[in-house]
N, C-alpha and C positions, 0 to 999 in steps of 0.2 A: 584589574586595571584594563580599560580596553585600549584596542591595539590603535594605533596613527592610521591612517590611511592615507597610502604614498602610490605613487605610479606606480611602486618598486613591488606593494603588497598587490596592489590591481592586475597585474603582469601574472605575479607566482601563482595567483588566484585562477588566473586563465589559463596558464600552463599545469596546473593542478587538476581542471576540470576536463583539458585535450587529452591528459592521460587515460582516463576512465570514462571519457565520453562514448567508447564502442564499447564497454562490458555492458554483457548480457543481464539482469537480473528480469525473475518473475515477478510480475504484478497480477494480485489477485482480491479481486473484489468479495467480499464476505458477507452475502445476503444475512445470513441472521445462523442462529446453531441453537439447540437444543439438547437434552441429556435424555436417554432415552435404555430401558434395557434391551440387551440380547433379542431377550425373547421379542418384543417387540419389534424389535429391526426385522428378524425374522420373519415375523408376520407380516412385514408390509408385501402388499400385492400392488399391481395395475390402478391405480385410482385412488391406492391410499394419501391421507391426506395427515402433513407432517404441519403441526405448530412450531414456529420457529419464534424466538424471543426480539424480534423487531416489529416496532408497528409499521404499518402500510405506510404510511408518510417519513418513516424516521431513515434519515441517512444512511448509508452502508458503511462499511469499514473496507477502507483500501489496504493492502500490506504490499510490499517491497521486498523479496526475499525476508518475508514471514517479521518484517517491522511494520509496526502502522504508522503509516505517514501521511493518511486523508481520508478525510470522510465526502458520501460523495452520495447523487439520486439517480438512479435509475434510468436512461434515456433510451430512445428507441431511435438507431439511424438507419431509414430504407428496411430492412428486412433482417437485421442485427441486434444486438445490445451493445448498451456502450454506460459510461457514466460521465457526469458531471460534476468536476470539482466542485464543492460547497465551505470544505473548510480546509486546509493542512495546518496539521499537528507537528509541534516541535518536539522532535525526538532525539535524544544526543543519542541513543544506542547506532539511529541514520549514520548521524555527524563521526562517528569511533569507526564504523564501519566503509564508508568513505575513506576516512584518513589511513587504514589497514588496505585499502585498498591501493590508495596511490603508494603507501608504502612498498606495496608487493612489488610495484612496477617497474 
């Protein structure tokens, strides 16, 4: 059943979000990964070159303290990387972790 939407919920929603608005979490963009043996890893040298299971054109995976919450392309700002949001992903595992979060507080 969804909830009303009152001044009263808009208010607690704001006071919910100034709680946890300075906590820290990592964000981390996830170019592409492969499966590879030992012995291989070992072997890589200066110049080796790793196939990673993304194509040149396909989105990244963003995570949040290791939740994916967006995919995203590549950018280049000045002399940097950076990315651009393309899509966010609904994730309750985000939503559960948030609400533990204000909880803690």
């Amino acid at each position: 059943m969804p909830q009303d939407v009152t001044n009263d919920n808009i208010i607690e929603n704001f006071k919910n979000i100034a709680k946890v608005a300075n906590v820290e979490v990592t964000l981390c963009a996830e170019l592409g990964k492969t499966k590879i043996s030992l012995k291989d890893a070992i072997e890589y040298d200066e110049g080796s070159i790793v196939i990673l299971d993304k194509l040149e054109d396909e989105p990244i995976d963003i995570y949040v303290d290791d939740i994916l919450i967006a995919k995203a392309k590549i950018v280049a700002i000045e002399d940097t990387y950076g990315i651009k949001i393309v899509e966010i992903i609904e994730n309750k595992n985000l939503e559960n972790k948030k609400n533990d979060t204000i909880n803690k507080i």
